[in-house]
C-alpha positions as CSV (number, residue, x, y, z in Angstrom):
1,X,0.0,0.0,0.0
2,X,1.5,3.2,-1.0
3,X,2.0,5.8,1.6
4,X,0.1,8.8,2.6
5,X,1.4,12.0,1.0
6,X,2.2,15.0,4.0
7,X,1.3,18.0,1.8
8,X,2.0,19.9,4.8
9,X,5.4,18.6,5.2
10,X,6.0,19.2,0.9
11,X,4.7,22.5,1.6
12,X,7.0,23.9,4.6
13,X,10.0,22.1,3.2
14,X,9.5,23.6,-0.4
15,X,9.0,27.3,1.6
16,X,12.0,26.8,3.5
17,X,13.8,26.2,0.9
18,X,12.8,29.1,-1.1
19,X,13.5,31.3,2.2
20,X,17.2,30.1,2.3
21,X,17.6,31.1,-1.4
22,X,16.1,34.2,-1.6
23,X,18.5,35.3,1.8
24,X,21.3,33.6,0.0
25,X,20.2,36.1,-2.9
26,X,20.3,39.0,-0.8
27,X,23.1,38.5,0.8
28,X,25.1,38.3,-2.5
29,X,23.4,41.6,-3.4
30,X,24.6,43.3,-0.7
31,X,28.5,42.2,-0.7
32,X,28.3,43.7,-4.3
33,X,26.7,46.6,-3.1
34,X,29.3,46.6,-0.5
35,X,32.5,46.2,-2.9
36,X,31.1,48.2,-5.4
37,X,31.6,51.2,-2.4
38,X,34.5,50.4,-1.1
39,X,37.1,49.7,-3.7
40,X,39.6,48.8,-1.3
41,X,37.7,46.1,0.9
42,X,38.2,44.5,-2.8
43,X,41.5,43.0,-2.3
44,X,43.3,45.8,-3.9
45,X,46.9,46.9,-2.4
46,X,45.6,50.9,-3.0
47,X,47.4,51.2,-6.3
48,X,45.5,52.0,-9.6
49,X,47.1,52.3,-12.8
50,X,47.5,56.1,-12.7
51,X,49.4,56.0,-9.4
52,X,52.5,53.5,-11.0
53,X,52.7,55.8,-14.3
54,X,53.1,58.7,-12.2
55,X,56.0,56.6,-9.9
56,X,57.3,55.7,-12.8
């Protein structure tokens, strides 16, 4: 006999899911927003191109 479906259960799981992706999806959003106004935080070592042209 097959089993009795928990639509309850299907239903929580397939919201909790979509809860985890759509914080996963802001929190990407916001480390762009984040690098995108801080250069530096980046990885950069503070030099731009203009900087070692004018060092020489």
């Amino acid at each position: 006999m097959a089993r009795k479906t928990n639509y309850k259960f299907e239903k929580l799981e397939r919201e909790r899911r979509k809860a985890e992706k759509k914080a996963a999806k802001a929190e990407a959003k916001k480390a762009a927003l984040e690098a995108a106004a801080d250069p530096l935080a980046a990885g950069d070592d503070g030099q731009t191109a203009d900087s070692d042209v004018e060092n020489g």
